[in-house]
C-alpha positions in Angstrom: 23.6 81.2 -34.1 24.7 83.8 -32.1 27.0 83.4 -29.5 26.0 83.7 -25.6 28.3 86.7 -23.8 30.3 85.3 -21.1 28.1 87.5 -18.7 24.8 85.9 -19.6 26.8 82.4 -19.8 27.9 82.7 -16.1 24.1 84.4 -15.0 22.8 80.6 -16.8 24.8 78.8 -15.1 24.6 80.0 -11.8 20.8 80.2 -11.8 21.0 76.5 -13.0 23.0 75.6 -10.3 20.4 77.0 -7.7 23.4 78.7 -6.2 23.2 82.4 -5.1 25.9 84.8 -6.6 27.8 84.1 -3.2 27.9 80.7 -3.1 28.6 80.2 -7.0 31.5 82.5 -5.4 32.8 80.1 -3.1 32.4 77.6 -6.1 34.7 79.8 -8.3 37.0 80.6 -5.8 36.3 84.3 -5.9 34.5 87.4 -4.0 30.8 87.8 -3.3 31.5 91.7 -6.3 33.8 90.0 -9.2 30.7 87.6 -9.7 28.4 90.8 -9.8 30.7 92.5 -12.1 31.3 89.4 -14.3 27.2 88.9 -14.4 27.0 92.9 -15.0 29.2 92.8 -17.8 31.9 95.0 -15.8 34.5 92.8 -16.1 35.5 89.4 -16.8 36.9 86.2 -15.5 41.0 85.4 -15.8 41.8 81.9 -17.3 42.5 80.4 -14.1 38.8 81.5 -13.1 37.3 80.3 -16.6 38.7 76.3 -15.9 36.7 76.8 -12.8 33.8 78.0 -14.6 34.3 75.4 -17.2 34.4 72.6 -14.5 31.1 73.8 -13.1 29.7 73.2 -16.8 31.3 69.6 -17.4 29.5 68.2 -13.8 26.6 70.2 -14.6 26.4 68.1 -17.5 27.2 65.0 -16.0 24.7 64.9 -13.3 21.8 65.7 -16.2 19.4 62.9 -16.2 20.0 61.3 -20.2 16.3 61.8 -21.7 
């Protein structure tokens, strides 16, 4: 199984969230064009922006309804 690029992984995410590539932003704590350049493959997040990411996963999660 291959694995998903961190710009496709933060794309997901952010769609899934229903958040708009500002306010996934605001989530990250980061500007409005290092989300467009993450997402674009131009660039990537540091560590301290990846917890953050990884945060937004783990209550993603959480909140999922169990089937």
């Amino acid at each position: 199984m291959p694995k998903i690029s961190i710009s496709k992984m933060i794309t997901e995410l952010r769609v899934t969230l229903g958040l708009t590539q500002e306010q996934f932003a605001a989530r990250v704590g980061v500007t409005l064009s290092t989300i467009n350049r993450w997402e674009n493959s131009k660039g990537k997040p540091s560590p301290l922006a990846m917890l953050r990411i990884e945060e937004l996963q783990k209550e993603l999660k959480q909140n999922k309804p169990s089937k």
